[in-house]
N, C-alpha and C positions, 0 to 999 in steps of 0.2 A: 464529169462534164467538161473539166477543163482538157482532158485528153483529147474528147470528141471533140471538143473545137478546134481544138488543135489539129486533127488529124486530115479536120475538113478545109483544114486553111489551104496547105499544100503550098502556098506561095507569102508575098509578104503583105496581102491583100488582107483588110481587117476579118476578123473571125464572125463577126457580125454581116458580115456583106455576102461569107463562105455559107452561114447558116440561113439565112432569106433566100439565096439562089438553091440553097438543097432544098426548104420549104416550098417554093415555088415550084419548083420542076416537079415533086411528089404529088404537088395537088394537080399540075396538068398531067402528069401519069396517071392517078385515077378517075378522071377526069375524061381524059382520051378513052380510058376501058369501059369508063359507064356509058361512054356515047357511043361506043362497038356493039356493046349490049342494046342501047337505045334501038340500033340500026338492026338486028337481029329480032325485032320485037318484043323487049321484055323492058319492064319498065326501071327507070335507074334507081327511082327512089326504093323500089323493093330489093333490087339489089344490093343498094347501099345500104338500106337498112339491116337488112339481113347479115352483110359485112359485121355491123357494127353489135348487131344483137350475142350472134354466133362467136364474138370473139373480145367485147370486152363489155357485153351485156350484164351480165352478171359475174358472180362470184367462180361459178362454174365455167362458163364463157371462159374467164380468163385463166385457169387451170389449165382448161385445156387447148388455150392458147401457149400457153408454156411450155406443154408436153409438148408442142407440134414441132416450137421450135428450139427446143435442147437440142436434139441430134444434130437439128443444121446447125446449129452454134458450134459443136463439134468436132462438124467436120470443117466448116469454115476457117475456124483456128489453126486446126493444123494444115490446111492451104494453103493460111497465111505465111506460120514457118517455113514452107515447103518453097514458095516463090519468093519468098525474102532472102533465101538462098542461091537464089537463082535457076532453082527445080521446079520442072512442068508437069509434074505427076495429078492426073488427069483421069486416075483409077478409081478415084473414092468408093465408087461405086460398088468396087468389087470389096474391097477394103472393108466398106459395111458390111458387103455380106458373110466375109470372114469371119470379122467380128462377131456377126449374130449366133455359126458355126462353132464358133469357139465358146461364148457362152453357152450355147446349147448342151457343149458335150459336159461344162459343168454343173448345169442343172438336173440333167434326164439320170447322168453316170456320177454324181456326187453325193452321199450320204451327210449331209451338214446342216448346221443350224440356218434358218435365214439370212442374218446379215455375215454371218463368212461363205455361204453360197453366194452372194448378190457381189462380196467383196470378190471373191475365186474367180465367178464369172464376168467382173470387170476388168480382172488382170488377163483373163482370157481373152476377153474381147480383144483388148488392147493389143496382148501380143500377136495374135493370128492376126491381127491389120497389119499392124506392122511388117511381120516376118512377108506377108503378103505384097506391100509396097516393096521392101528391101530386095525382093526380086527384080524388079524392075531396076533398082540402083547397082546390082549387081548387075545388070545385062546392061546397063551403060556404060558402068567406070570400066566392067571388065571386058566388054563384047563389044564396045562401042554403039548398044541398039537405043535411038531415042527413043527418052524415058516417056517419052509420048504417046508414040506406038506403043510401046512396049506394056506400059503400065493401064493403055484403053483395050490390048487383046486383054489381058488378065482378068479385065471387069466379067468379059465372056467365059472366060473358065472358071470364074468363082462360080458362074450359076450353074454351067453344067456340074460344080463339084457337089454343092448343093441340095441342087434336083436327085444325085445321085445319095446323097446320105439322106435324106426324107424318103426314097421311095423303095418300095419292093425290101429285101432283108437288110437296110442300110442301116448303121447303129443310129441314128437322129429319127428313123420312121415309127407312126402311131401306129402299135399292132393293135388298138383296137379295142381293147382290155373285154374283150366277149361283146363289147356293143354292135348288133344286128347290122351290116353294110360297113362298120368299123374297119379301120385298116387298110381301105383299099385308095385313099388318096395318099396323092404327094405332100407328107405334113409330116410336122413332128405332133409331138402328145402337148397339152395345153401344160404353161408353166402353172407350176404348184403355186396358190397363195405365198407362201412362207417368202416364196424368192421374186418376189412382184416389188417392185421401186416403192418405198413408201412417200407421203407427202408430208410437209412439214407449212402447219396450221400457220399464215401467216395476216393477220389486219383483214381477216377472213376468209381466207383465202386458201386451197389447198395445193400450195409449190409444189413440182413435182422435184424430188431429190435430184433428179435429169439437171433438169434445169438451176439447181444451186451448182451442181458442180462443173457444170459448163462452162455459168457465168466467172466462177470462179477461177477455172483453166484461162477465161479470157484475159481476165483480170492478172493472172499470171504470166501470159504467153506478151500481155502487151507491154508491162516491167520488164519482161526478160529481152526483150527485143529492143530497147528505149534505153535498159540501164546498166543489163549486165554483161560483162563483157566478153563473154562466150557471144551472147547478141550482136556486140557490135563485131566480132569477128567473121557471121552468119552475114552481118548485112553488106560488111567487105566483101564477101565473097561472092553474094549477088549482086550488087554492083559493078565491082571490076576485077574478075578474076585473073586476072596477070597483077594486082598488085596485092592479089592475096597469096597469090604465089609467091614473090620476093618476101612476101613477112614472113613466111612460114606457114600458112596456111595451106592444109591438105585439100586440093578439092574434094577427090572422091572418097575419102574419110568424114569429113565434115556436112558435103554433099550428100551421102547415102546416110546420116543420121539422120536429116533434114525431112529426105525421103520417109525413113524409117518412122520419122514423130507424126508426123503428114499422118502417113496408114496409121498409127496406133491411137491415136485420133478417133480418125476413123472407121478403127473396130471398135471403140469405147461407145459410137455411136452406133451401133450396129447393138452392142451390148443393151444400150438403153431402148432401143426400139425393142427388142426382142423382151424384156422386163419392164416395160411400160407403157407400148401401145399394143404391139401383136400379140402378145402374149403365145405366140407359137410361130416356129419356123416353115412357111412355104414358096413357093417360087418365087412371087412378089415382096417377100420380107424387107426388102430392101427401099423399095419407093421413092423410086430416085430420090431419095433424101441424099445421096453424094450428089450427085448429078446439082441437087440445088444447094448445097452447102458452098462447092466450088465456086457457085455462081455468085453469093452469097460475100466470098472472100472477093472474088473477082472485081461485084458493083460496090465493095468495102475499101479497094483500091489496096489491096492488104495490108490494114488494118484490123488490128485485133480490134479495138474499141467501137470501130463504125461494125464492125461484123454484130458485135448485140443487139445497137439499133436495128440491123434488117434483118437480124436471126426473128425479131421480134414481129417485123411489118409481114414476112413469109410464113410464119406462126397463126399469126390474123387473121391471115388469105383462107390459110387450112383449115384454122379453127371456124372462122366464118363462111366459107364452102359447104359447112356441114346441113346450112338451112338450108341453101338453095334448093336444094332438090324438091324441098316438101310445098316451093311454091311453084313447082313445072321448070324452073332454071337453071339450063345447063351445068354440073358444076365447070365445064369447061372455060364456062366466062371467066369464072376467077384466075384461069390460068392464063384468060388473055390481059387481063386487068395488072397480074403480075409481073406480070412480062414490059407491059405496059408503063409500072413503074420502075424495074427495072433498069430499062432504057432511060427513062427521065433522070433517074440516079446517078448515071453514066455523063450527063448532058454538063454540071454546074463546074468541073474543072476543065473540059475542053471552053466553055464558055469563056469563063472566068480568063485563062490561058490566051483566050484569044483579046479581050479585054485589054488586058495588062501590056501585051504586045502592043497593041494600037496606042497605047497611054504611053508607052516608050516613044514607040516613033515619031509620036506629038510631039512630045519633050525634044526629041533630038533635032525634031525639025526647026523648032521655034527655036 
């Protein structure tokens, strides 16, 4: 807690004043989406309710609120590393899908027991993201192409590579095993139980493993960036690289690691999608879970520690998204409701910033 306050302080404004303007601006974010829905015809309290049933209603509710949001925990993390660097890799996207590619080929083509299949295909995951990013740093440091461009075409070739190993004689596609119609989409074969994410029973609750080892990446990635000193030489260099250069500091060595942790990230996320919600690889595998991880990092201000809180509020969205339907309710509302607070999350340090400014100018005036 003391971190998150910390992170949300940002200035030398008390932490308590940082924590009321994030609660504030969170309730007129949902606030604002329940009245878009109001305005669209549907009623808010069913909405809201439904939010609240679908994702921390019960014991199950919140399970799989957990699931939903491990991966963007994930990928949000290694965002974090990536732009703490001073790196705008922008690819997650494809990154996950790597990732899912990569464990796939451990699952379908591995003879192993469960937990060294689910271990195999997490190192999988991890490195096909990565090597995946690493491209992208290698076409900057060495080709001069921003990692921006560079690393948003790759999102698109991950899927056409994809597409291509799920379908027709590709080693990842379902032949079908003799079932009638079998075989002829674009899919992989369903994962075997044995290599399925297990949960771990917790004040009754079933964690998903996802989700412990996310939190725990976070919990790592926000130490390592805070204390250790490889971190402070990461955040020198996003900062002000002309004075990481005079210390010794490689950009594009240090840089393309950055990159490199970014994607392996998430492909780990990519990993657990594929072992915990889809349980098989097809076009959509991915689900903009990068796409919202970035974001994720992004309205985290990169922070590893604010990234759990809203890995958690987008988790919510998803996991409470699941009712709406069975009342006539768009699930798209949720994604305007999301967005919704998103924006609001964005609002309490420009606010605050501008605040503090005016309290100067007071002072200087008087």
């Amino acid at each position: 807690m003391a971190g998150l306050l910390a992170s949300l302080r940002g200035s030398t404004r008390p932490a308590t004043e940082q924590v009321l303007a994030f609660l504030a601006f969170l309730s007129l974010g949902i606030g604002v989406g329940l009245l878009l829905g109001w305005a669209t015809g549907h009623d808010p309290g069913v909405i809201l309710g439904d939010l609240f049933e679908g994702s921390i209603g019960s014991s199950i509710s919140i399970g799989y609120m957990l699931t939903a949001a491990a991966p963007l925990l994930l990928v949000a993390v290694g965002a974090v590393i990536c732009m703490r660097a001073g790196q705008f890799n922008i690819g997650q996207e494809g990154q996950v899908t790597l990732g899912a590619i990569g464990a796939g080929f451990v699952i379908f083509h591995v003879d192993a027991s469960g937990p060294v299949t689910i271990v195999l295909a997490f190192a999988a995951a991890a490195l096909a993201g990565a090597a995946w990013a690493f491209l992208a740093a290698l076409l900057k440091f060495g080709r001069g192409v921003d990692i921006v461009v560079s690393s948003l075409l790759l999102v698109f070739l991950a899927e056409q590579l994809l597409t291509a190993l799920i379908s027709g004689d590709g080693p990842l596609h379902d032949d079908g095993d003799g079932v009638l119609g079998g075989g002829t989409a674009s899919q992989s074969p369903r994962v075997p139980e044995k290599s399925m994410l297990p949960t771990i029973h917790v004040l009754g609750v079933d964690v998903p493993l996802a989700f412990v080892l996310a939190l725990v990446a976070a919990v790592l990635v926000a130490w390592f960036l805070s204390s250790a000193h490889a971190g402070y030489r990461l955040r020198i260099l996003g900062q002000n690289p002309a004075v990481a250069g005079t210390i010794g500091i490689s950009a594009p060595r240090l840089g393309s690691l950055a990159v490199a942790a970014s994607g392996a990230f998430a492909g780990a996320a990519g990993g657990a999608i594929l072992m915990g919600q889809s349980f098989q690889l097809n076009p959509g595998v991915s689900s903009s879970i990068g796409w919202s991880g970035l974001l994720i990092a992004l309205a985290a201000r990169t922070n590893a520690s604010v990234s759990v809180l809203l890995a958690l509020v987008f988790g919510a969205m998803v996991a409470g998204g699941g009712l709406l339907g069975g009342d006539g309710i768009p699930v798209d509302i949720v994604n305007v409701i999301t967005a919704a607070i998103v924006v609001a999350l964005l609002c309490p340090p420009v606010l605050l910033a501008a605040l503090r400014r005016r309290r100067i100018r007071r002072s200087v005036e008087a």
